[in-house]
C-alpha positions in Angstrom: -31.5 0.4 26.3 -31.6 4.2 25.6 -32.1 4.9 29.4 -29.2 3.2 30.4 -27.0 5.1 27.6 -28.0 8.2 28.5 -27.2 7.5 32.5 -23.5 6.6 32.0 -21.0 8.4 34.2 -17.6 7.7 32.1 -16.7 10.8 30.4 -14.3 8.2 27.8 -17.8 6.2 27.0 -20.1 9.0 26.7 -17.3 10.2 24.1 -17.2 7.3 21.8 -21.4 6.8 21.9 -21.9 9.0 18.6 -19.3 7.2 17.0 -20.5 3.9 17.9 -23.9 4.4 16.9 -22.8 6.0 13.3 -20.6 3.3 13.2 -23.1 0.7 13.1 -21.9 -1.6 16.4 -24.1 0.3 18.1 -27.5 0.2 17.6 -30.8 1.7 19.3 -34.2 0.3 19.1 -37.2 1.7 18.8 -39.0 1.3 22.8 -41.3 -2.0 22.0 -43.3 -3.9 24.5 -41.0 -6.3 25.8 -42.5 -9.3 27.8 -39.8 -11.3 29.4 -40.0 -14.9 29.1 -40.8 -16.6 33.0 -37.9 -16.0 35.3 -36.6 -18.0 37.6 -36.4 -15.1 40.1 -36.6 -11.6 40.0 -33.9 -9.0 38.1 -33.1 -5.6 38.0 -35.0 -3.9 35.1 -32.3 -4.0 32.7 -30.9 -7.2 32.8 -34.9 -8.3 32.3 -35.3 -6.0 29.5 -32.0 -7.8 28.2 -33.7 -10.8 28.6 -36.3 -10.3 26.8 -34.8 -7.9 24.2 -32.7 -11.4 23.6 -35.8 -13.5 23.7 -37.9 -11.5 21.2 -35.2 -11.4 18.8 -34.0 -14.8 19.1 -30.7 -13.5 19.6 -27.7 -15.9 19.0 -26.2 -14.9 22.4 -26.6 -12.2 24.9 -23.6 -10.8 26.8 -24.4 -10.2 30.2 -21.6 -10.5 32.7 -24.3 -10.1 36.1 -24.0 -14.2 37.6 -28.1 -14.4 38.6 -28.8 -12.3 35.1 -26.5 -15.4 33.2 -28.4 -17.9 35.2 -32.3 -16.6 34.6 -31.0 -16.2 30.9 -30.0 -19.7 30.7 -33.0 -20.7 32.7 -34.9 -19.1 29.7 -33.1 -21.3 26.8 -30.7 -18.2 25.7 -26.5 -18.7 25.1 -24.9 -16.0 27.4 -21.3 -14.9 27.4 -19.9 -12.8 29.0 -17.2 -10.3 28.3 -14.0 -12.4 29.8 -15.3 -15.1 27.9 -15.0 -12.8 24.9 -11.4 -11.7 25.2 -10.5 -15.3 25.8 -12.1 -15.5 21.8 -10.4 -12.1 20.6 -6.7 -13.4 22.4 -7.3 -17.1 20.2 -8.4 -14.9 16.6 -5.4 -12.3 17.4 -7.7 -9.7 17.6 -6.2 -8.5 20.8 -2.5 -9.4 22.2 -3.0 -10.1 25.6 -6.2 -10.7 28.1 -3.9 -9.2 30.6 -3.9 -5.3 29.3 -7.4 -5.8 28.5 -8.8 -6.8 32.1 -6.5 -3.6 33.5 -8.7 -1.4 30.9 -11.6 -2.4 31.7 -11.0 -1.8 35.7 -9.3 1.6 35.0 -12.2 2.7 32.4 -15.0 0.9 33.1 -14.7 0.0 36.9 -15.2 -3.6 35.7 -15.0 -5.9 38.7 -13.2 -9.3 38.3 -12.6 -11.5 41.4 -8.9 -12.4 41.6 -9.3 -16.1 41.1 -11.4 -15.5 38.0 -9.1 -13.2 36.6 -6.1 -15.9 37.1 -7.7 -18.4 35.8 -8.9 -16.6 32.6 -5.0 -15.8 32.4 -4.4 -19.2 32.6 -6.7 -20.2 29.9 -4.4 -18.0 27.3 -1.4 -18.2 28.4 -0.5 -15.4 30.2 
């Protein structure tokens, strides 16, 4: 969502928007009328705007890494990953060289949360 966009804090993300949208990965929508499918229980606005961003579109997948946001999506018939789950595919394509670096980027950068026993046994899951 634009909103959100415009509220980040990280000086390095902010940076690389305009390039990201010019580029293409990163794309904008008009503001539309978005009516969430039924939840099973209340979420924060944008994980329901995701939702039903997702829905509207029939997206293939949504990434959303929030554990109640994953459920309700689920709940509502959509495939979720998540972004662990997505290095996991970029270690296996070669697209990255290790899950490792990448988990220490996103805490430094993004102030990304992983749990220790996630993050070991995503580790374990490539090798590392």
């Amino acid at each position: 969502m634009a909103n959100e966009l415009a509220a980040l804090t990280h000086p390095a993300g902010l940076e690389r928007l305009p390039a990201a949208l010019a580029d293409g990965w990163l794309k904008v929508e008009p503001r539309v009328k978005l009516v969430p499918p039924p939840l099973p229980f209340p979420l924060d606005s944008g994980e329901t705007a995701a939702i039903a961003l997702a829905s509207q579109l029939k997206a293939d997948v949504l990434l959303m890494d929030e554990k109640r946001g994953r459920e309700a999506a689920r709940h509502c018939g959509l495939a979720v990953a998540g972004v662990l789950g997505e290095l996991i595919q970029a270690k296996h394509a070669g697209w990255i060289p290790n899950v490792r670096d990448e988990i220490q980027r996103l805490r430094a950068e993004a102030g990304f949360f992983v749990d220790g026993s996630v993050e070991k046994f995503i580790l374990s899951q490539v090798g590392e």
